[in-house]
mmCIF file as gemmi writes it, N, C-alpha and C atoms, coordinates in Angstrom:
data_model
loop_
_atom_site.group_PDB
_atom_site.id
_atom_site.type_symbol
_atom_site.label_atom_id
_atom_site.label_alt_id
_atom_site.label_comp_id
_atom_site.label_asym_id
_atom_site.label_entity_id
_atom_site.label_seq_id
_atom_site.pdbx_PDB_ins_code
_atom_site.Cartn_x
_atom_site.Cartn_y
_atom_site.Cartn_z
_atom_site.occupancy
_atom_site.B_iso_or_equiv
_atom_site.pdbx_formal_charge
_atom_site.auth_seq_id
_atom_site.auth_asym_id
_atom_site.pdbx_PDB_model_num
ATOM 1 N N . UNK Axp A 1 ? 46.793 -24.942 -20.568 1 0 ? 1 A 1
ATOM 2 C CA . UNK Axp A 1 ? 47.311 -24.622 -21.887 1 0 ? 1 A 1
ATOM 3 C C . UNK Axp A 1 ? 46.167 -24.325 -22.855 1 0 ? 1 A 1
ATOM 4 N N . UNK Axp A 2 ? 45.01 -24.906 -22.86 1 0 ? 2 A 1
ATOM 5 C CA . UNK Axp A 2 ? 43.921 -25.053 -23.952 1 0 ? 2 A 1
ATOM 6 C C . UNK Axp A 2 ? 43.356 -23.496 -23.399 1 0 ? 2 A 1
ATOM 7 N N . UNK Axp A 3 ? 43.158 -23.736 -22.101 1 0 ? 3 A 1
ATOM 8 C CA . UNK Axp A 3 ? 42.231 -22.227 -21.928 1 0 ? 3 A 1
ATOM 9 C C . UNK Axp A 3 ? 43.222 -21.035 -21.935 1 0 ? 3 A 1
ATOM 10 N N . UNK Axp A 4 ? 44.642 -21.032 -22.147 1 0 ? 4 A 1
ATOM 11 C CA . UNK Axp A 4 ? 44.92 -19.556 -22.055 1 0 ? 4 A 1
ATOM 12 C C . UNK Axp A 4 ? 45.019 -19.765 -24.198 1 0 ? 4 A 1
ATOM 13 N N . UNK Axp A 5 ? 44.919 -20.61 -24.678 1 0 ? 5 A 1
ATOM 14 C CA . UNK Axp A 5 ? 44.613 -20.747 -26.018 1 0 ? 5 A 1
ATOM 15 C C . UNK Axp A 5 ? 43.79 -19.885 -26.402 1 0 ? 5 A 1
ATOM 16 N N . UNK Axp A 6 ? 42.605 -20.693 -25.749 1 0 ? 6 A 1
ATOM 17 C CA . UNK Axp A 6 ? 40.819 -20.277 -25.801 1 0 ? 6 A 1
ATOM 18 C C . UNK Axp A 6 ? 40.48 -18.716 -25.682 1 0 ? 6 A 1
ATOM 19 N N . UNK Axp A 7 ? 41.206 -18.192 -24.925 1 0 ? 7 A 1
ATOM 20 C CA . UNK Axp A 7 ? 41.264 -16.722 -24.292 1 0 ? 7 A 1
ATOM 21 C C . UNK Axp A 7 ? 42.161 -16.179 -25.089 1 0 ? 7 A 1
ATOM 22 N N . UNK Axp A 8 ? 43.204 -16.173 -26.155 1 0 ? 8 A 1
ATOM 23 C CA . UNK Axp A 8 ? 43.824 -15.939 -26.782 1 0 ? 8 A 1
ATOM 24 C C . UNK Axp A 8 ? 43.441 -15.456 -28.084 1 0 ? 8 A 1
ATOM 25 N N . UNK Axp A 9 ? 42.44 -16.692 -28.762 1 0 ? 9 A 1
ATOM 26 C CA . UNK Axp A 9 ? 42.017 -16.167 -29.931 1 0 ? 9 A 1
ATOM 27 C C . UNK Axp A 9 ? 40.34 -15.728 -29.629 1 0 ? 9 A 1
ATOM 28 N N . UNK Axp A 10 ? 39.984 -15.523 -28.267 1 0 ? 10 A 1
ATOM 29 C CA . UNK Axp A 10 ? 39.176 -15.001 -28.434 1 0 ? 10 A 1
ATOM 30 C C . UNK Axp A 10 ? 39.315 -13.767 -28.118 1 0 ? 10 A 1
ATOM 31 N N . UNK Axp A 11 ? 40.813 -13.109 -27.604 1 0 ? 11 A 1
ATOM 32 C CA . UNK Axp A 11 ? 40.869 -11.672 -27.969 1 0 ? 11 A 1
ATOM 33 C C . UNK Axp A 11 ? 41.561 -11.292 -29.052 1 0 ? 11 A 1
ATOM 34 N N . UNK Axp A 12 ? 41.955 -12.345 -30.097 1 0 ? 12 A 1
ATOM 35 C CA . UNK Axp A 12 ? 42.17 -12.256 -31.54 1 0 ? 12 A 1
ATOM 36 C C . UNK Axp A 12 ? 41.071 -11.572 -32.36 1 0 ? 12 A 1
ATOM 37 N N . UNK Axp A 13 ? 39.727 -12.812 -32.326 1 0 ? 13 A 1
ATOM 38 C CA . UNK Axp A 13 ? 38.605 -12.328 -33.083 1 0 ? 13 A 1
ATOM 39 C C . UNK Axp A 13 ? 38.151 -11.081 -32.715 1 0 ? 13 A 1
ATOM 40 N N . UNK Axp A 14 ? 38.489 -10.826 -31.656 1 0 ? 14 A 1
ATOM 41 C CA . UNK Axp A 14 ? 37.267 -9.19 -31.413 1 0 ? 14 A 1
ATOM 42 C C . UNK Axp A 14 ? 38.299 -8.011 -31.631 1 0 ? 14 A 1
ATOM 43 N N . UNK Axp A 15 ? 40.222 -8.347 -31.666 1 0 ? 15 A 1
ATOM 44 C CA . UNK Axp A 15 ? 40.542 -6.925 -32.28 1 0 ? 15 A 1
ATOM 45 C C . UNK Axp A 15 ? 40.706 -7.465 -33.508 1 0 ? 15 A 1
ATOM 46 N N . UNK Axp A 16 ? 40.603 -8.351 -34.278 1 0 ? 16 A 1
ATOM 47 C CA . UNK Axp A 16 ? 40.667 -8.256 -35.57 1 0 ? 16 A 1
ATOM 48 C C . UNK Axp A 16 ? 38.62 -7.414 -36.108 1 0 ? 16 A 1
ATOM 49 N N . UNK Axp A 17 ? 37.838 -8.135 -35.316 1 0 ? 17 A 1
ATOM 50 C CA . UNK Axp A 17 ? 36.366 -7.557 -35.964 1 0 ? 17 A 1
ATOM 51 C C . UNK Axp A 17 ? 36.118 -6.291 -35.809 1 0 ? 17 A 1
ATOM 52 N N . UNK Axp A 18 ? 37.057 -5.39 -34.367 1 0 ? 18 A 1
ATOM 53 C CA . UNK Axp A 18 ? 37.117 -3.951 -34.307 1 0 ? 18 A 1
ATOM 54 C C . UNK Axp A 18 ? 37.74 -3.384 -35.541 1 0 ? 18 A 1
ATOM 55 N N . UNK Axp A 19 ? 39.181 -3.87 -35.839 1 0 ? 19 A 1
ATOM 56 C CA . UNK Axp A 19 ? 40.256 -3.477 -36.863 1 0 ? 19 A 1
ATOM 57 C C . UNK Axp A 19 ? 39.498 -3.662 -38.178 1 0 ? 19 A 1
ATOM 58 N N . UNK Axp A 20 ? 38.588 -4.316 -38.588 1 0 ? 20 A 1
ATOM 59 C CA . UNK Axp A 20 ? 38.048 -4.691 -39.798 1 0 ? 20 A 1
ATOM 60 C C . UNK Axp A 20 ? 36.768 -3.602 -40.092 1 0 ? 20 A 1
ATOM 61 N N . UNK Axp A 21 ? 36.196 -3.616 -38.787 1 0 ? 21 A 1
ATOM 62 C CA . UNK Axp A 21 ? 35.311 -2.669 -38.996 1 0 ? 21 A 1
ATOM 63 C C . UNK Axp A 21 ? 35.383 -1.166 -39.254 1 0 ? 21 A 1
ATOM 64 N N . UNK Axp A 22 ? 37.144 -0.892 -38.5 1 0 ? 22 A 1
ATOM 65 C CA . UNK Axp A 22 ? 37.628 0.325 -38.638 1 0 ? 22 A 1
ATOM 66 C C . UNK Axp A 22 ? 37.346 0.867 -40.518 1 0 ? 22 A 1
ATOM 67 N N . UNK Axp A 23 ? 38.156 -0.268 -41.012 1 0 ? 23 A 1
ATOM 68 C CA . UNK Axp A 23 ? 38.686 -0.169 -42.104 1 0 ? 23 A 1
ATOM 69 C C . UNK Axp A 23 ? 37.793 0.023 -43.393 1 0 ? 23 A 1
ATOM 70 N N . UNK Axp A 24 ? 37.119 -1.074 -42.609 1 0 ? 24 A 1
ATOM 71 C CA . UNK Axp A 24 ? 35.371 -0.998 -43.648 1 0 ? 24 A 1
ATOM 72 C C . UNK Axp A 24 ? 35.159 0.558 -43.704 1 0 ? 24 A 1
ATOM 73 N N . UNK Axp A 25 ? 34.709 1.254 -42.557 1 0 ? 25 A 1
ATOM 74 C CA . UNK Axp A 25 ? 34.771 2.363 -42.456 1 0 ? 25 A 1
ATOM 75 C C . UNK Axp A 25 ? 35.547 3.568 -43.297 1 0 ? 25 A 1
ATOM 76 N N . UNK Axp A 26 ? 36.673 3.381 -43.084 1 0 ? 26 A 1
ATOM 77 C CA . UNK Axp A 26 ? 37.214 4.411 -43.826 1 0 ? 26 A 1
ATOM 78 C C . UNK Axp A 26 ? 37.459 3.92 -45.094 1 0 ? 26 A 1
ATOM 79 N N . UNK Axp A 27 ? 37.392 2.975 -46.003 1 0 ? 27 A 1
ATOM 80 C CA . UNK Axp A 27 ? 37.15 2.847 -47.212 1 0 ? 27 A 1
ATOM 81 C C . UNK Axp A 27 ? 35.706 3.513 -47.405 1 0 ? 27 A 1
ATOM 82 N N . UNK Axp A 28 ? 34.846 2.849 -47.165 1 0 ? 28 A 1
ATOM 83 C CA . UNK Axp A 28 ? 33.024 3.532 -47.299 1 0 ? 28 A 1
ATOM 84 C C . UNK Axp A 28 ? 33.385 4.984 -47.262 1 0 ? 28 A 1
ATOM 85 N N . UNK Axp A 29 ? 33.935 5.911 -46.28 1 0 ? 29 A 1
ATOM 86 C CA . UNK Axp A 29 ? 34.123 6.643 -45.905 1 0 ? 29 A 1
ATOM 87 C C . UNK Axp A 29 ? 34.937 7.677 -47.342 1 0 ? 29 A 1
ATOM 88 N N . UNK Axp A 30 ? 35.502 7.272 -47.673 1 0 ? 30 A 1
ATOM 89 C CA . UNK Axp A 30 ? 36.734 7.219 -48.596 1 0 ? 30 A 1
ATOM 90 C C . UNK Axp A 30 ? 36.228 7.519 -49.65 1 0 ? 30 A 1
ATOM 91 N N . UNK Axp A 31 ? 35.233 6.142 -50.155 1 0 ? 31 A 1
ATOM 92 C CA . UNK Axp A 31 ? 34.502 5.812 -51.207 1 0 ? 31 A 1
ATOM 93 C C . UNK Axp A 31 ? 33.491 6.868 -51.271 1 0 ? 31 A 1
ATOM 94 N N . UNK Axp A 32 ? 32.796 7.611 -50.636 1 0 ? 32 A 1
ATOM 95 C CA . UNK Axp A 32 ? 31.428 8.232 -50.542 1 0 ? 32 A 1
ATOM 96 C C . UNK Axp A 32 ? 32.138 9.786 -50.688 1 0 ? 32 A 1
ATOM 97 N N . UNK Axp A 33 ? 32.973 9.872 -49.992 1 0 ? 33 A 1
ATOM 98 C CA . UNK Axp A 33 ? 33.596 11.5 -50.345 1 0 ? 33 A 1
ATOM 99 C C . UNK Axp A 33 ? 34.23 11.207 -51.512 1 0 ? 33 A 1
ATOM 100 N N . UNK Axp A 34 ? 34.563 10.404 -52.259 1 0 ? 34 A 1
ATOM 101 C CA . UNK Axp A 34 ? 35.316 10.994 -53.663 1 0 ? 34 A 1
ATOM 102 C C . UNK Axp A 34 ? 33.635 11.109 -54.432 1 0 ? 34 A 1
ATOM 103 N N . UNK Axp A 35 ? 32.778 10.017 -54.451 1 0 ? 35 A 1
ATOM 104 C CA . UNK Axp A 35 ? 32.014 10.257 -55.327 1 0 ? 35 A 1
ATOM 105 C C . UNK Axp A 35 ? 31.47 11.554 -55.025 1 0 ? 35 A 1
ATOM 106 N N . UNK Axp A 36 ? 30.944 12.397 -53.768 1 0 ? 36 A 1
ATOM 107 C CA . UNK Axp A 36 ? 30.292 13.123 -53.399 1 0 ? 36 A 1
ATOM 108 C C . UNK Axp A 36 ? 31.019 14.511 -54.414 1 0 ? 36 A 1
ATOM 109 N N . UNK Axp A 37 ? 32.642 14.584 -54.245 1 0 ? 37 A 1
ATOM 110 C CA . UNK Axp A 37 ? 33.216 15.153 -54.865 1 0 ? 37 A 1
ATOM 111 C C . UNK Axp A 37 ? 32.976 15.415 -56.42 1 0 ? 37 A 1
ATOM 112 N N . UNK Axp A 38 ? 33.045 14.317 -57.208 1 0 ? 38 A 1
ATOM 113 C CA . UNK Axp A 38 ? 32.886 14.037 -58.194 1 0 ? 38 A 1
ATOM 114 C C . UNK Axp A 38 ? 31.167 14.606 -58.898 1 0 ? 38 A 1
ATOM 115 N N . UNK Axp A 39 ? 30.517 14.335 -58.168 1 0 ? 39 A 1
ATOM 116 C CA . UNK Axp A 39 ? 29.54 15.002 -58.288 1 0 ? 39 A 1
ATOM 117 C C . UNK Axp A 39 ? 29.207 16.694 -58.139 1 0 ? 39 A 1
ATOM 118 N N . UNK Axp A 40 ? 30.005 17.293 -56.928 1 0 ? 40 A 1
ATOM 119 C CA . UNK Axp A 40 ? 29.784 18.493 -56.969 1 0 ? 40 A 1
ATOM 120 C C . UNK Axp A 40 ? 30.847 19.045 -58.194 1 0 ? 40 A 1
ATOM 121 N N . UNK Axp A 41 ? 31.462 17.944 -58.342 1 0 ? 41 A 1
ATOM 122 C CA . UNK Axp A 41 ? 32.469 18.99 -59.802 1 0 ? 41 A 1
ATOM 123 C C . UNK Axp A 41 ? 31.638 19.074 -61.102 1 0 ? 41 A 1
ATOM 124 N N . UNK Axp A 42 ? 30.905 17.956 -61.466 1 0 ? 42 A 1
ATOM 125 C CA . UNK Axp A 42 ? 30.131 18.096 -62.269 1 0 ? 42 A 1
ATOM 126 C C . UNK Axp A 42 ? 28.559 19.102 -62.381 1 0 ? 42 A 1
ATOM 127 N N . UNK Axp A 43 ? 27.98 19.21 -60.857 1 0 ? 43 A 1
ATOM 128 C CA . UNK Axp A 43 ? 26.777 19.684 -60.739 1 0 ? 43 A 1
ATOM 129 C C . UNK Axp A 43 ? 27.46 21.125 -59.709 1 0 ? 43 A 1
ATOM 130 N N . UNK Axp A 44 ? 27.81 22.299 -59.976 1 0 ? 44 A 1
ATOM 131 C CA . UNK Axp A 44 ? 28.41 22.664 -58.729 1 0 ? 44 A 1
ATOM 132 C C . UNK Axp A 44 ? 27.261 23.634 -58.134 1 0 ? 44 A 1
ATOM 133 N N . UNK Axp A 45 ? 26.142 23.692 -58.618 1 0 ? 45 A 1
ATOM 134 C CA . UNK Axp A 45 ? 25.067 23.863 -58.299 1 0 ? 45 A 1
ATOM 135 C C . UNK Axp A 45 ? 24.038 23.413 -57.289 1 0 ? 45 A 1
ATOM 136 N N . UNK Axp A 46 ? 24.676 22.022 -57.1 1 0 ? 46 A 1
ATOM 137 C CA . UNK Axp A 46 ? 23.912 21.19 -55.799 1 0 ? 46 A 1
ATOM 138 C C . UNK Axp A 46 ? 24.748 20.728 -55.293 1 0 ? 46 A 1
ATOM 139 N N . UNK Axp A 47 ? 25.528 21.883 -54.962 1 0 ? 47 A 1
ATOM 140 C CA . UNK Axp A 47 ? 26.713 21.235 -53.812 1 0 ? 47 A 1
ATOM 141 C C . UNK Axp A 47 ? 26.249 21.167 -52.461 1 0 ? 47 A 1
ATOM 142 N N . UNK Axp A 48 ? 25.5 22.284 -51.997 1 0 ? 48 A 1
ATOM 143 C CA . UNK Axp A 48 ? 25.151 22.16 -50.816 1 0 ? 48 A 1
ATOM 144 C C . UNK Axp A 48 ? 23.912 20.654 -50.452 1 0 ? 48 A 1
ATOM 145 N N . UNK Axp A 49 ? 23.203 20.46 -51.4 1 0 ? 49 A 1
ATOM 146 C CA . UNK Axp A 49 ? 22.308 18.929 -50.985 1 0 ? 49 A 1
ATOM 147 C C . UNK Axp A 49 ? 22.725 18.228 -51.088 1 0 ? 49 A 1
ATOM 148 N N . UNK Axp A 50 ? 24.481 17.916 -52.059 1 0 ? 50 A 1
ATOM 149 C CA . UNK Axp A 50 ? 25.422 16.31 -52.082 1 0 ? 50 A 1
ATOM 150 C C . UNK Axp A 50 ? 25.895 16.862 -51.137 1 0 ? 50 A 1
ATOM 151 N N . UNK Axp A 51 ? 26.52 17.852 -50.221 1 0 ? 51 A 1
ATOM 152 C CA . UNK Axp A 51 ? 27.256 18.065 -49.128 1 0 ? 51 A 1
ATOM 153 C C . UNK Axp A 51 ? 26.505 17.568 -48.032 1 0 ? 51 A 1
ATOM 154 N N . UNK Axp A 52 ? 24.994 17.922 -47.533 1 0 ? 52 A 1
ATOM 155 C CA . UNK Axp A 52 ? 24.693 17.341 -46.897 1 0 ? 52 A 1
ATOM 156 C C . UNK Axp A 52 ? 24.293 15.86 -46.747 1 0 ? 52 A 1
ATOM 157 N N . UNK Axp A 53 ? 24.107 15.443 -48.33 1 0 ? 53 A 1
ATOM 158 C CA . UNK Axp A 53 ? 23.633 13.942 -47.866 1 0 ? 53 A 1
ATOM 159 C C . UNK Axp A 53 ? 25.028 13.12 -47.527 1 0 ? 53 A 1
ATOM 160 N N . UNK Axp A 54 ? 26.217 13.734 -48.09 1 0 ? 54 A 1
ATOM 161 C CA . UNK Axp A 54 ? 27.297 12.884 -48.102 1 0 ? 54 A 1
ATOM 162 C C . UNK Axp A 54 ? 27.809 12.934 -46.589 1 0 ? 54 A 1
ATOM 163 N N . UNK Axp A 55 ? 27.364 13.82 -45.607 1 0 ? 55 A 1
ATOM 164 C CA . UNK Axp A 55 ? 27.83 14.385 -44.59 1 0 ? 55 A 1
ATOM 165 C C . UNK Axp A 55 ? 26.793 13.131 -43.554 1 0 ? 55 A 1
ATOM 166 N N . UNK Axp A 56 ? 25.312 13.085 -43.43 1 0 ? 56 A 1
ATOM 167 C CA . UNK Axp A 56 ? 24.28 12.053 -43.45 1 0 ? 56 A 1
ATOM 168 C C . UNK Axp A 56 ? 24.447 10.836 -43.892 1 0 ? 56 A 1
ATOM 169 N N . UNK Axp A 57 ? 25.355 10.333 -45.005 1 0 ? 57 A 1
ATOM 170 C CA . UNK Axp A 57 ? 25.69 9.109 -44.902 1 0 ? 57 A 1
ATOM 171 C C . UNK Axp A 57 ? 26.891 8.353 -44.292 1 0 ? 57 A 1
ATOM 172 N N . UNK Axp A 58 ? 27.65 9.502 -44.536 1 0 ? 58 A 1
ATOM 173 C CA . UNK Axp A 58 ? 29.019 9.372 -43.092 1 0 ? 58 A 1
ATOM 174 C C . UNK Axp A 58 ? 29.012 9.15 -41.967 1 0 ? 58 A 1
ATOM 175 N N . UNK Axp A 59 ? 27.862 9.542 -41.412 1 0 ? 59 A 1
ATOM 176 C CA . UNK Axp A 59 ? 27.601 9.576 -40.184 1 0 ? 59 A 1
ATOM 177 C C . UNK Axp A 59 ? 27.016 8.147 -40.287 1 0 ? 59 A 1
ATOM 178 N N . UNK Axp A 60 ? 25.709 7.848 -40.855 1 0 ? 60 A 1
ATOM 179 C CA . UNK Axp A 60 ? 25.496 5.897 -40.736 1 0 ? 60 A 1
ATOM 180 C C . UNK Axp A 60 ? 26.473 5.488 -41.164 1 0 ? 60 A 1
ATOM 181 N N . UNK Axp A 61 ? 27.871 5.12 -42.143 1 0 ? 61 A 1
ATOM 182 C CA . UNK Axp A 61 ? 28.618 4.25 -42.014 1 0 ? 61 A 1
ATOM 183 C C . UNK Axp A 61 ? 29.795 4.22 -40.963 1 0 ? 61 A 1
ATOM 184 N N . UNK Axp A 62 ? 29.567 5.749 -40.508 1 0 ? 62 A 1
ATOM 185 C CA . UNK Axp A 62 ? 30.95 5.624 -38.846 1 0 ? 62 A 1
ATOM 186 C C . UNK Axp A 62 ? 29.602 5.257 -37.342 1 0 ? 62 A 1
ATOM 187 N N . UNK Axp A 63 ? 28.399 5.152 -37.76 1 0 ? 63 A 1
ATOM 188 C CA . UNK Axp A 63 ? 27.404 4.693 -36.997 1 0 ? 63 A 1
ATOM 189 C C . UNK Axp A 63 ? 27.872 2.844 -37.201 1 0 ? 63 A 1
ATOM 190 N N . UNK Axp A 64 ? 27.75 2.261 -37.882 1 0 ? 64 A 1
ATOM 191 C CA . UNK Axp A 64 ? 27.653 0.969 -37.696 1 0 ? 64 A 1
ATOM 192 C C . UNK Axp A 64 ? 29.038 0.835 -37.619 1 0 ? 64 A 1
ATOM 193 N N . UNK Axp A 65 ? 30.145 1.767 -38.056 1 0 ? 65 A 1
ATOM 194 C CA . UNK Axp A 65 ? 31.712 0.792 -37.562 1 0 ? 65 A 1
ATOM 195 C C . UNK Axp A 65 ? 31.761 1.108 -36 1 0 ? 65 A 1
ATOM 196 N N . UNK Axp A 66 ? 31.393 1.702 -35.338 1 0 ? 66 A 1
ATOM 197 C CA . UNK Axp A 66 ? 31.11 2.284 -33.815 1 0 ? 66 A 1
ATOM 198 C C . UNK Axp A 66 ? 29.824 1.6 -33.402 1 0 ? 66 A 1
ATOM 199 N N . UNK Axp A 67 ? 28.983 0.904 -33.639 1 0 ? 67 A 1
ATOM 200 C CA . UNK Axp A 67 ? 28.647 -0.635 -33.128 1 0 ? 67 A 1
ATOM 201 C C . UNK Axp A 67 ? 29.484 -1.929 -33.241 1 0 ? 67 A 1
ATOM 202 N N . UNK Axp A 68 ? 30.335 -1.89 -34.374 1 0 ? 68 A 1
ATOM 203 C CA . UNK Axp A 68 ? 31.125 -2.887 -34.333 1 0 ? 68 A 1
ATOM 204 C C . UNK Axp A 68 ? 31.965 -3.128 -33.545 1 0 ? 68 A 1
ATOM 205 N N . UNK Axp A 69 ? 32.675 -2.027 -33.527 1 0 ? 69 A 1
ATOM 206 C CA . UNK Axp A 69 ? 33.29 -1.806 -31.933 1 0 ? 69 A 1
ATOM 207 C C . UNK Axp A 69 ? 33.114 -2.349 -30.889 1 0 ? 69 A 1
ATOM 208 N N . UNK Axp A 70 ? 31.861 -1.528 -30.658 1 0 ? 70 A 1
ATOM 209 C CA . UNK Axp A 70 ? 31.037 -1.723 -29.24 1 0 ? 70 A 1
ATOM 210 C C . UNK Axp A 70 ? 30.682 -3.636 -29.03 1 0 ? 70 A 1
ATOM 211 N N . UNK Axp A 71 ? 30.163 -3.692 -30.411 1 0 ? 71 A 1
ATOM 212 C CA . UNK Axp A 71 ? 29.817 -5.429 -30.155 1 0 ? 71 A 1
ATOM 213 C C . UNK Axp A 71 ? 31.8 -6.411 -29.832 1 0 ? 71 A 1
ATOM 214 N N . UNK Axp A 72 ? 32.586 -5.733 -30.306 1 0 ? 72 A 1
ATOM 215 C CA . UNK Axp A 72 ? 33.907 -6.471 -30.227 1 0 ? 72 A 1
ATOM 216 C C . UNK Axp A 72 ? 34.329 -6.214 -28.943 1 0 ? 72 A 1
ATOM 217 N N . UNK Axp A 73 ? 34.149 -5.04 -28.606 1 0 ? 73 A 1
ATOM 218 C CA . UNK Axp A 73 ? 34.476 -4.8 -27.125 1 0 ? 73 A 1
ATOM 219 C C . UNK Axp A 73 ? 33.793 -5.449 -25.688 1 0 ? 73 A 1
ATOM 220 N N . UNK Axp A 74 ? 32.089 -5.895 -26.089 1 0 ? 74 A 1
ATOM 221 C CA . UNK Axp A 74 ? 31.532 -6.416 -25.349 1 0 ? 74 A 1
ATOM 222 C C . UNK Axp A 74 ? 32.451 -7.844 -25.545 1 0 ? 74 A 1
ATOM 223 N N . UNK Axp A 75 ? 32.295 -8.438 -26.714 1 0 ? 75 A 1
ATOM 224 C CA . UNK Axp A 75 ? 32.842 -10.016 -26.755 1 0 ? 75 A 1
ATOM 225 C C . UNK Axp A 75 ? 34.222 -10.069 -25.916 1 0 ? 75 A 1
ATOM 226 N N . UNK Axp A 76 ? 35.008 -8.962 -25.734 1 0 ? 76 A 1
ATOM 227 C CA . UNK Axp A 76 ? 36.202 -9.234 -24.518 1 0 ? 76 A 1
ATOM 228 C C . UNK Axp A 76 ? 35.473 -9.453 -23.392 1 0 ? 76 A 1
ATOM 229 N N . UNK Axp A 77 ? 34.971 -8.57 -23.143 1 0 ? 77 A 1
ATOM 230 C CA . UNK Axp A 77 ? 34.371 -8.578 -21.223 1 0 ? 77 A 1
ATOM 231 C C . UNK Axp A 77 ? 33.077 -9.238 -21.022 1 0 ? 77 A 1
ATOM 232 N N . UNK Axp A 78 ? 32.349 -9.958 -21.567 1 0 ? 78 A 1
ATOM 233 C CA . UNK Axp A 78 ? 31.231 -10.529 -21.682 1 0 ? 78 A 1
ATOM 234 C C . UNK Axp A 78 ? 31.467 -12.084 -21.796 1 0 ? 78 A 1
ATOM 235 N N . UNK Axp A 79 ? 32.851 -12.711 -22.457 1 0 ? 79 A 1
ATOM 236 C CA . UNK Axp A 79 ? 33.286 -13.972 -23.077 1 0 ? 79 A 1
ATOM 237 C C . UNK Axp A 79 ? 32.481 -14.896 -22.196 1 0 ? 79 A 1
């Protein structure tokens, strides 16, 4: 009884830390394209250098939710 417990919430914690990390993600994600927006409405002159950095920082915050993953996915098969 204790160990199918044990095994229970320990595949709790790792889809809740995948699901969390998702989310982190697309808020950041979310968050960084409106400002990016907001900026090219005001400057529409340097759209193309906020396009690329906003495009460059998207990529590191779907970089670390895609380690989070990876680390939640190891904690199933690794336990």
């Amino acid at each position: 009884m204790w160990l199918e417990a044990s095994n229970t919430i320990h595949y709790l914690g790792a889809a809740l830390g995948a699901g969390l990390a998702a989310i982190g993600a697309g808020i950041g994600i979310g968050t960084l394209a409106s400002s990016a927006m907001q900026g090219i409405a005001r400057q529409p002159s340097a759209a193309g250098d906020i396009r690329a950095n906003m495009i460059l920082m998207a990529a590191f915050v779907e970089g670390v939710a895609l380690i989070a993953e990876v680390v939640a996915i190891l904690v199933v098969f690794l336990k």
